[in-house]
C-alpha positions in Angstrom: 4.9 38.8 -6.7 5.2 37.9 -3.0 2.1 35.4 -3.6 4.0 33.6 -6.2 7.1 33.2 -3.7 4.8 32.2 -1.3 3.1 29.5 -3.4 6.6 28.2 -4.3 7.5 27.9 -0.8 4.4 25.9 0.2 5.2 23.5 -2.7 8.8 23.1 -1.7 7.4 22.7 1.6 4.7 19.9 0.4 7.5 18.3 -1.7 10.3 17.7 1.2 7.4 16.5 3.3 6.6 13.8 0.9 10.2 13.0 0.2 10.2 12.3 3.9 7.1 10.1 3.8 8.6 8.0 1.3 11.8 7.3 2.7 10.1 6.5 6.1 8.6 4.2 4.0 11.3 2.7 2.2 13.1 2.1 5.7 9.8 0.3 7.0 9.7 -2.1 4.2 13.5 -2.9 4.2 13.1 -3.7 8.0 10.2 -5.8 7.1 12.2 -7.9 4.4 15.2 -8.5 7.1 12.9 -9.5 10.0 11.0 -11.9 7.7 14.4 -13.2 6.3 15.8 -13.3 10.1 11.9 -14.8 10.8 13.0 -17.8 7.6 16.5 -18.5 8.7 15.2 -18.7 12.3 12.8 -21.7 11.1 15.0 -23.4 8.7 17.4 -23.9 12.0 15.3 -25.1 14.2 13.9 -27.6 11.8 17.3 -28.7 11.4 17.9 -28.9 14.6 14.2 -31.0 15.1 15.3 -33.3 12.2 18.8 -34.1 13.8 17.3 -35.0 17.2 14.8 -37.1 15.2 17.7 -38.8 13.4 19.1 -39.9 16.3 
């Protein structure tokens, strides 16, 4: 019986550390879609900023 506990306990084990993987993950790619929308705001201001000087 104490290899069955112990079986469970590795797979509880295995399971949290892939629960962990995957929200490291998820927090990696949410960071990635603000600094590319911070990274696409950036650009759109200073091209308006490049077509107001040009206006001028």
């Amino acid at each position: 019986m104490g290899w069955v506990k112990a079986k469970i306990k590795q797979a509880m084990g295995s399971k949290k550390e892939a629960d962990g993987i995957a929200l490291r993950n998820e927090e990696m790619k949410e960071r990635g879609r603000r600094e590319r929308e911070q990274a696409r705001a950036e650009a759109e201001r200073l091209r308006e900023g490049a077509r107001h000087r040009h206006e001028r």
